[in-house]
N, CA and C atoms as an extended XYZ file, in Angstrom:
183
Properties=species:S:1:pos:R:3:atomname:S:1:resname:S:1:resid:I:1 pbc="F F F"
N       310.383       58.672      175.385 N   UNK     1
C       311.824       58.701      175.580 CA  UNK     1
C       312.342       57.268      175.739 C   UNK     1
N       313.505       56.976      174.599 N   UNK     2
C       314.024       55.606      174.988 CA  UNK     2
C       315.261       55.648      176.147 C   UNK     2
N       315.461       54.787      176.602 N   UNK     3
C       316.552       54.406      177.869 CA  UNK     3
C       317.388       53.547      177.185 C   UNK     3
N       318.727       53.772      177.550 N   UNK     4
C       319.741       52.538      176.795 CA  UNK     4
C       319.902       51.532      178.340 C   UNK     4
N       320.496       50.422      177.516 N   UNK     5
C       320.592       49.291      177.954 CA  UNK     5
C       321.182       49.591      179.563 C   UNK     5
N       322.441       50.406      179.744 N   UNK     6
C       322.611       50.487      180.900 CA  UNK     6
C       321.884       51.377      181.768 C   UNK     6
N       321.200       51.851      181.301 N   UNK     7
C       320.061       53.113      182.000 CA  UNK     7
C       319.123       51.921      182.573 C   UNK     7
N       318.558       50.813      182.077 N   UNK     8
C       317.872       49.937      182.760 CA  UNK     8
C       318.368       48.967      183.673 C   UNK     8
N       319.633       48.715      183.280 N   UNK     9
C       320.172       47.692      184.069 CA  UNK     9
C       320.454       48.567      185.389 C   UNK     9
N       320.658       50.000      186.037 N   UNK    10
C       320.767       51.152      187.131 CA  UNK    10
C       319.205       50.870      187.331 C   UNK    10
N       318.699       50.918      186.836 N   UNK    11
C       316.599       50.906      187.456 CA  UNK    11
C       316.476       49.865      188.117 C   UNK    11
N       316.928       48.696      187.060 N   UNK    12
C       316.586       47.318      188.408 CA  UNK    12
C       317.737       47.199      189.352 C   UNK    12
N       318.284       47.397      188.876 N   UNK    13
C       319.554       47.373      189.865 CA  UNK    13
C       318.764       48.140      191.648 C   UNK    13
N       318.532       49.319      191.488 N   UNK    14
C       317.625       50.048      192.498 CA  UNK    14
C       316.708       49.684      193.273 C   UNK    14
N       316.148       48.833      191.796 N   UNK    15
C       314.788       47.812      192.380 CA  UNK    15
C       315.796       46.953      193.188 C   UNK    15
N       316.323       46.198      193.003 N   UNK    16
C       317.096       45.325      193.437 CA  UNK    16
C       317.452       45.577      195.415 C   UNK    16
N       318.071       46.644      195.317 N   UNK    17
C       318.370       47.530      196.237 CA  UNK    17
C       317.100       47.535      197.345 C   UNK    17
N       316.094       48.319      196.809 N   UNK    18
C       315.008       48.279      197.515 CA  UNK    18
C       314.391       47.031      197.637 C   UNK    18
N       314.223       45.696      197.549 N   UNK    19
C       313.501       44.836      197.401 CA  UNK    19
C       314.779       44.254      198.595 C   UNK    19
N       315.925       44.547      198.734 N   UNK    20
C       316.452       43.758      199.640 CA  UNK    20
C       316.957       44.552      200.856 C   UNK    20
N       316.170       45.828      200.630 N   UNK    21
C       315.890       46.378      202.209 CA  UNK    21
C       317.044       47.873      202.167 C   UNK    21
N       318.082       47.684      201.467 N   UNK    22
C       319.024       48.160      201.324 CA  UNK    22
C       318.803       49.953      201.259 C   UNK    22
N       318.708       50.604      201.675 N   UNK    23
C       318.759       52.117      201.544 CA  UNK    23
C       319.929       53.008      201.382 C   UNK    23
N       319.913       53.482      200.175 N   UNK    24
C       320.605       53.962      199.256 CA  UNK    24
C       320.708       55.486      199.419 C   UNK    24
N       321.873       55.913      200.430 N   UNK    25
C       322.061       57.513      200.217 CA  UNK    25
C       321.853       58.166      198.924 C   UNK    25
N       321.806       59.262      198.503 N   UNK    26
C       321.448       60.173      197.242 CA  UNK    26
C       322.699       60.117      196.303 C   UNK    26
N       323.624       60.209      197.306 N   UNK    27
C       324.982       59.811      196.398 CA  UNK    27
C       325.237       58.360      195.903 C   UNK    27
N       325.193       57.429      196.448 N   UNK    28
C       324.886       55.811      195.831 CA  UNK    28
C       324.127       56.034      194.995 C   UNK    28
N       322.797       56.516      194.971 N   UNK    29
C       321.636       55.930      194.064 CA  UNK    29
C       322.273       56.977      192.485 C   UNK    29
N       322.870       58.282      193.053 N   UNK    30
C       323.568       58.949      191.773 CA  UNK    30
C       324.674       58.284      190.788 C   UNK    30
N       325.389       57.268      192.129 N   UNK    31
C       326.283       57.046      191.633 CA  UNK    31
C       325.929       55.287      190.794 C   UNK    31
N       324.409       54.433      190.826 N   UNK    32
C       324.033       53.594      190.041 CA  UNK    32
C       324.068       54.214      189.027 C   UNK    32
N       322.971       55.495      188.850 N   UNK    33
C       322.161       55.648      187.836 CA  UNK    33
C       323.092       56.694      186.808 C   UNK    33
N       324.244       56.990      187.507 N   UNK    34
C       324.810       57.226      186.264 CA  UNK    34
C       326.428       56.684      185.524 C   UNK    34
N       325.881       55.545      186.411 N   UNK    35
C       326.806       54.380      185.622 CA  UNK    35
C       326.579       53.991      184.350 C   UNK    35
N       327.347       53.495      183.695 N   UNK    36
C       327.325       53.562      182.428 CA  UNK    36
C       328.497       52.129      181.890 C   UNK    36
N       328.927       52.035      183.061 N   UNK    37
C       330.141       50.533      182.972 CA  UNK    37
C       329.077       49.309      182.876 C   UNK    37
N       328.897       48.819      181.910 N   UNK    38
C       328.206       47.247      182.049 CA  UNK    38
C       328.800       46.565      182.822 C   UNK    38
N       329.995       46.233      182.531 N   UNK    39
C       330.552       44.998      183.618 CA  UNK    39
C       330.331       45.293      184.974 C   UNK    39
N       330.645       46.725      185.374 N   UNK    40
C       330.430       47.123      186.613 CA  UNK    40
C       329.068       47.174      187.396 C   UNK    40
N       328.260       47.184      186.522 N   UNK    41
C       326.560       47.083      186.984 CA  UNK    41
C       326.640       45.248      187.097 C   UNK    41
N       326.865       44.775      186.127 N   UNK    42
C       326.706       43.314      185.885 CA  UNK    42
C       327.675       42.449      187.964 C   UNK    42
N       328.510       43.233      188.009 N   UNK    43
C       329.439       43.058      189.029 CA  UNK    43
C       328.034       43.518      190.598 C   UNK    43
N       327.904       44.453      190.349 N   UNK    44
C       326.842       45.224      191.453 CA  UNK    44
C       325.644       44.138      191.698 C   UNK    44
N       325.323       43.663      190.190 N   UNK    45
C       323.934       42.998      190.326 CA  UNK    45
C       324.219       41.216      190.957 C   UNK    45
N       325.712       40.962      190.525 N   UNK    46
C       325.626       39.321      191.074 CA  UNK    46
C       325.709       39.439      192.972 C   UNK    46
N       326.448       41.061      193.115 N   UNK    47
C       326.923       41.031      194.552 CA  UNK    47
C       325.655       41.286      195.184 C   UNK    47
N       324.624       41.924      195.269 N   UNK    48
C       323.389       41.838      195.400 CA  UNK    48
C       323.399       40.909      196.291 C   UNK    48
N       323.027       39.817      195.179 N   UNK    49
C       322.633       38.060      195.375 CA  UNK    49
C       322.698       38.015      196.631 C   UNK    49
N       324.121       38.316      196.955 N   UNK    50
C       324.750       37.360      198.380 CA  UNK    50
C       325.119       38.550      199.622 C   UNK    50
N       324.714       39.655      199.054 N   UNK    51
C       325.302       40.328      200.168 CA  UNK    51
C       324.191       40.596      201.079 C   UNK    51
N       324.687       40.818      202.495 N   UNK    52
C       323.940       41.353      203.803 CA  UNK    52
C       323.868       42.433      204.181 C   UNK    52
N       324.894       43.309      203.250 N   UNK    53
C       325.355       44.486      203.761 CA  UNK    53
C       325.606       45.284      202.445 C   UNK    53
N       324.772       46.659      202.210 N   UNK    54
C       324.842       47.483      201.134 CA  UNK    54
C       326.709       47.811      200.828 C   UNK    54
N       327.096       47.815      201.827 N   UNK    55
C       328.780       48.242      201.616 CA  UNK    55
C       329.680       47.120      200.784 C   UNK    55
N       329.120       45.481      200.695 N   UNK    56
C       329.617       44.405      200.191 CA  UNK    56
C       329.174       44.525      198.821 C   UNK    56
N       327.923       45.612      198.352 N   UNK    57
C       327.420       45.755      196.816 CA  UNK    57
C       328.740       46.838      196.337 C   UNK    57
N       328.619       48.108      196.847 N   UNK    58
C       329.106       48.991      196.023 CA  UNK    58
C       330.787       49.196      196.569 C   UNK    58
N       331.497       48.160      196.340 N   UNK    59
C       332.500       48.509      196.526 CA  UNK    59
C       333.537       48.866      195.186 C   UNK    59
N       334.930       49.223      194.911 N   UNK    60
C       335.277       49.363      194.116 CA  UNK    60
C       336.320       48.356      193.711 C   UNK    60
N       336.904       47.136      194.605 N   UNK    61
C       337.462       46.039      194.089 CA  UNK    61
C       336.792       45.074      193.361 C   UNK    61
């Protein structure tokens, strides 16, 4: 089975998530993986970087 481009960029994104401690209710992790907005993953993945706090990743501004 192939995965499109934004189906991977939601996987690491997760990884991402988990690697920075971050624990991801069932509804967050639903609501990565069935994203489908590039910019909006691309937006998720720089906030990552710098955030301390899972609520500073998934916001909607």
């Amino acid at each position: 089975m192939r995965i499109s481009f934004a189906e991977g960029k939601a996987a690491l994104l997760l990884k991402q998530f988990q690697l920075k401690g971050f624990a991801l209710t069932d509804e967050q992790r639903q609501r990565v993986l069935t994203c489908r907005d590039d910019a909006l993953l691309e937006t998720w993945a720089a906030r990552i970087l710098v955030a301390t706090r899972l609520d500073e990743v998934l916001t909607d501004d």
